[in-house]
N, C-alpha and C positions, 0 to 999 in steps of 0.2 A: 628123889632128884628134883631138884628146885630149876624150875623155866624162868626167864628172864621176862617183862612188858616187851608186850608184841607190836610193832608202831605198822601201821596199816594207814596206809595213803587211801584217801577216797575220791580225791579231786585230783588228777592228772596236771602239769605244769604249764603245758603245753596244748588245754585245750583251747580250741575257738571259744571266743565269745559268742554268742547265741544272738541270732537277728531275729529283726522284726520278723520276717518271713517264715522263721518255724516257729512263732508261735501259735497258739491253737487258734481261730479266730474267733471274734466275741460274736454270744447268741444273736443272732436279729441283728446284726450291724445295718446302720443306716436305714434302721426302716423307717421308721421318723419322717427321714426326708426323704426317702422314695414313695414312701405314699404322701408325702403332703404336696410332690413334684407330679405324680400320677394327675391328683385332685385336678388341680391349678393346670396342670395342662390338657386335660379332656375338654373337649370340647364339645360344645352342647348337639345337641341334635336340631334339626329345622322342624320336629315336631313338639320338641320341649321349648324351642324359641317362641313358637305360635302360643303355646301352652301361656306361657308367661304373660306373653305380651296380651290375652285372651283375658286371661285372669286381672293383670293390673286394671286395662281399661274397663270391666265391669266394676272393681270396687272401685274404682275413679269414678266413674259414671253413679255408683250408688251412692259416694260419700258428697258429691257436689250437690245432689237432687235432694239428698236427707240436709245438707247445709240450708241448699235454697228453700226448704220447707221451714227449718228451723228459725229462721231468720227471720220468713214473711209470717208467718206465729207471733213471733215474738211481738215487731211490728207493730200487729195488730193487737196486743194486749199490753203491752210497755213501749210504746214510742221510743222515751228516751235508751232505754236496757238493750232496744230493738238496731238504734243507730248505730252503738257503740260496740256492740257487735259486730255490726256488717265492716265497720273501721278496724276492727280485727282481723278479721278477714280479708278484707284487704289488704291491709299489710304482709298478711301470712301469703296471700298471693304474689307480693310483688317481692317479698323475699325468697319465695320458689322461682321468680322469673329469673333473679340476678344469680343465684347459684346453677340454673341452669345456663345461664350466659359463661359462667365461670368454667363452668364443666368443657361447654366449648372450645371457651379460648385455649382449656387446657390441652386439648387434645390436637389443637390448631399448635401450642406450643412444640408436642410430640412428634408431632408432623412435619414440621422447621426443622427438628433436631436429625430426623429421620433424612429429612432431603437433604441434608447436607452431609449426612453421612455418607448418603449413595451417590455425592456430587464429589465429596474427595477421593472415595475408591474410586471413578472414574479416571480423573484427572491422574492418580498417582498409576492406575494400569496404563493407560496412554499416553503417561510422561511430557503432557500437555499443561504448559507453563499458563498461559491463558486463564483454562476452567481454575487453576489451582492460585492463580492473583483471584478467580471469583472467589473461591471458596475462602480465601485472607479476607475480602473486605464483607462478607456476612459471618466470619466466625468475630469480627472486629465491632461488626452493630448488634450481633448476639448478645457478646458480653460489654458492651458500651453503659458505663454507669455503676459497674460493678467493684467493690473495695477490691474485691480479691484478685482479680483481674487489671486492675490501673498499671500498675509497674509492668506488668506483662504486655500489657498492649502498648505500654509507650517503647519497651525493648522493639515488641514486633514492626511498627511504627518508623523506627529507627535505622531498620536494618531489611529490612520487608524487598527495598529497592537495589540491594544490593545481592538477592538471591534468583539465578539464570537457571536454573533447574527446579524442577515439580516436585520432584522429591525434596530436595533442600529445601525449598517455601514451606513443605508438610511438616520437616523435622524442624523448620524455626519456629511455627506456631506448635508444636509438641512440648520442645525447650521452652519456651515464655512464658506460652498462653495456661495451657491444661497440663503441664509438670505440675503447681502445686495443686491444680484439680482434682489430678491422680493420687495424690497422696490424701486429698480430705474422704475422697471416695474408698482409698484401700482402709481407712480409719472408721469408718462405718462398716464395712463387711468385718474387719476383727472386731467391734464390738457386738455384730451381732451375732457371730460363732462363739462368742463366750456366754454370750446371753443362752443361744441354743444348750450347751453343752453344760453350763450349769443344770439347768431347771432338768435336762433328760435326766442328769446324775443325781439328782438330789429330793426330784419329785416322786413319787413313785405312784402318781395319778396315771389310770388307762385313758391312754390318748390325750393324755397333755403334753405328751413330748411332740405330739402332732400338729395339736393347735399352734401353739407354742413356736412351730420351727416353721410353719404356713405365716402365724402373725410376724415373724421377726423377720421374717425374708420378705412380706408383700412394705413392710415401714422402712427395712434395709435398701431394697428397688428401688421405692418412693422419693427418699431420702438423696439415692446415688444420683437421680431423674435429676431433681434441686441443683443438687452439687452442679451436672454438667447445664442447666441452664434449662431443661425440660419441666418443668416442675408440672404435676400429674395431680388433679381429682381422684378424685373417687373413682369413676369410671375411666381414667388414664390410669391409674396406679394399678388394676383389675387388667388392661391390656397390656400395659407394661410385664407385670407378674407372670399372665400368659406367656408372652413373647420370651420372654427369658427362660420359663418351665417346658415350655416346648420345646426351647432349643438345646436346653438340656437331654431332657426324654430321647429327642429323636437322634441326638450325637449319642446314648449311651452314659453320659458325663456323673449323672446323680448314680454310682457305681462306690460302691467300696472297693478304695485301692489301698495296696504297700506302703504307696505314694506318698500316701498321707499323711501316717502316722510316723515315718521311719525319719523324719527329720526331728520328730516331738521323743517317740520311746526307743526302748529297747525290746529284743524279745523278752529277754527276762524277766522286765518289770511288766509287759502285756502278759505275759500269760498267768501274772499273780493279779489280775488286776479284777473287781467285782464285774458283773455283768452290766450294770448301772453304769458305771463310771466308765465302762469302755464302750458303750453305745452313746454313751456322751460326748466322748471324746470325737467319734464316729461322726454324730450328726453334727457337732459344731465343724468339723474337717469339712462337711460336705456345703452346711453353711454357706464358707469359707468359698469352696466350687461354685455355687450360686451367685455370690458376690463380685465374684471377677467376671464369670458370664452377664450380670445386672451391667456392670460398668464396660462393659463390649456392647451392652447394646444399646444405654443408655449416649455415649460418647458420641461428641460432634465427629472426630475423626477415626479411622483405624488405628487400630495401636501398630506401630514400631515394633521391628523384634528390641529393638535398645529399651522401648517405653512399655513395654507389653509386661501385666503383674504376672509371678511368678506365684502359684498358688500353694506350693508347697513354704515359700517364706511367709504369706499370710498365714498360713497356718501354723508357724512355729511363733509366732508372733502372739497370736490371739490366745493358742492354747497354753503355750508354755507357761501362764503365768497359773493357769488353771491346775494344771498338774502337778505345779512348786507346792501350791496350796494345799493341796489334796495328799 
């Protein structure tokens, strides 16, 4: 007796599509940048501070004493060889005084940014028309002289007299001023969530995905610092990086979430996805978190719920072009 082909369905018609949420999650997600947020936000000890400062000042003291030997030497066997040295020196000292002069201003610049941040959440909790005309005319000498800024301060300028409420003076310098601020700042944090999440997928060096998401994010900080008119040293760009990793750390935020990735995948394509390239995807998302925290803490003003970034569209932004590619 002859059977007929047997047709056997295997996939149902009517099933769900499969979310981000059942897929398996990737090994090690975010470790990257939770240890490189750990790093950056520990803070030293007051016996490691001693330690440091103990340590520079002796080789400082030995390398001036071995210069001053070197020099009164020379002197005394080469006159001319002897001058021309100490004139190097010199110099090399007067260009350590002006990068330390620099170093100051910068943190003096941080500090401007900072009080006027804590001078507009005043005004806008107390609904104090007054402090919030002060805080118009130093967000106006802040950026006075600035290409990017011109059109925006003549708008503000323009219309500045015709705003009776604190809050409306806040959302007119939001619209003017630091609208296309915002946008050169959200443009810096998606390139450096790409930069992150390449190099973790692609490199497969132990603890380059660390270095790596530590350097991108203290140049990403630095960078957004610029953007709102803080521009940071060396030693500004190291407090900055703190202040930002801290505040991360202590809210929780440096977390792998759903959140993340559910605007860029699917579960489907996550759970086919390498280990490489979904801890990439991971630390460049988390990046992405860093960046919007850098530019809250960087900003002359509080964000608006209307101006406030939305970290899950940076992220669809920065990565999606990554994962077309790939």
């Amino acid at each position: 007796m002859t059977k007929g082909p047997v047709l056997i369905d295997l996939e149902e018609e009517d099933a769900p599509a499969p979310s981000v949420t059942d897929a398996p999650p990737v090994p090690d997600a975010g470790r990257a940048m939770q240890l490189a947020a750990q790093v950056a936000a520990r803070p030293p000890s007051r016996l490691s501070r001693w330690f440091w400062g103990l340590l520079l000042a002796v080789i400082g003291a030995m390398v001036s004493v071995a210069a001053w030997d070197f020099v009164n030497g020379l002197l005394a066997r080469v006159p001319m060889l002897g001058w021309a040295v100490s004139g190097l020196l010199g110099a090399l000292v007067l260009v350590g005084v002006i990068l330390v002069i620099r170093e100051l201003a910068a943190l003096g610049r941080l500090r401007r940014v900072d009080g006027l941040r804590q001078a507009a959440s005043q005004a806008l909790a107390a609904h104090d028309l007054n402090q919030a005309r002060a805080v118009t005319d130093r967000i106006e000498r802040l950026y006075k002289g600035r290409e990017d800024t011109t059109w925006g301060l003549q708008r503000l300028a323009e219309r500045k007299a015709d705003q009776f409420d604190a809050d409306a003076l806040m959302q007119l310098i939001e619209d003017e001023v630091l609208a296309p601020l915002d946008a050169a700042a959200s443009r810096e944090v998606e390139q450096a969530a790409r930069q992150v999440a390449t190099v973790t997928a692609l490199v497969p060096i132990a603890l380059a995905d660390v270095i790596t998401a530590l350097a991108a994010s203290v140049r990403m900080i630095r960078r957004i610092a610029e953007i709102y008119g803080g521009r940071a040293g060396l030693l500004g760009s190291w407090r900055l990086t703190r202040a930002v990793f801290t505040h991360l750390v202590a809210t929780g935020a440096v977390a792998v979430g759903d959140d993340l990735l559910e605007p860029l995948l699917g579960g489907s394509l996550l759970s086919k996805l390498s280990r490489r390239f979904g801890e990439g995807l991971v630390n460049g998302a988390l990046s992405a978190r860093v960046g919007v925290a850098a530019m809250e803490v960087c900003r002359p003003l509080p964000f608006s719920k209307r101006h406030k970034p939305a970290v899950r569209s940076i992220v669809k932004r920065a990565l999606s072009s990554v994962f077309s590619r790939s």
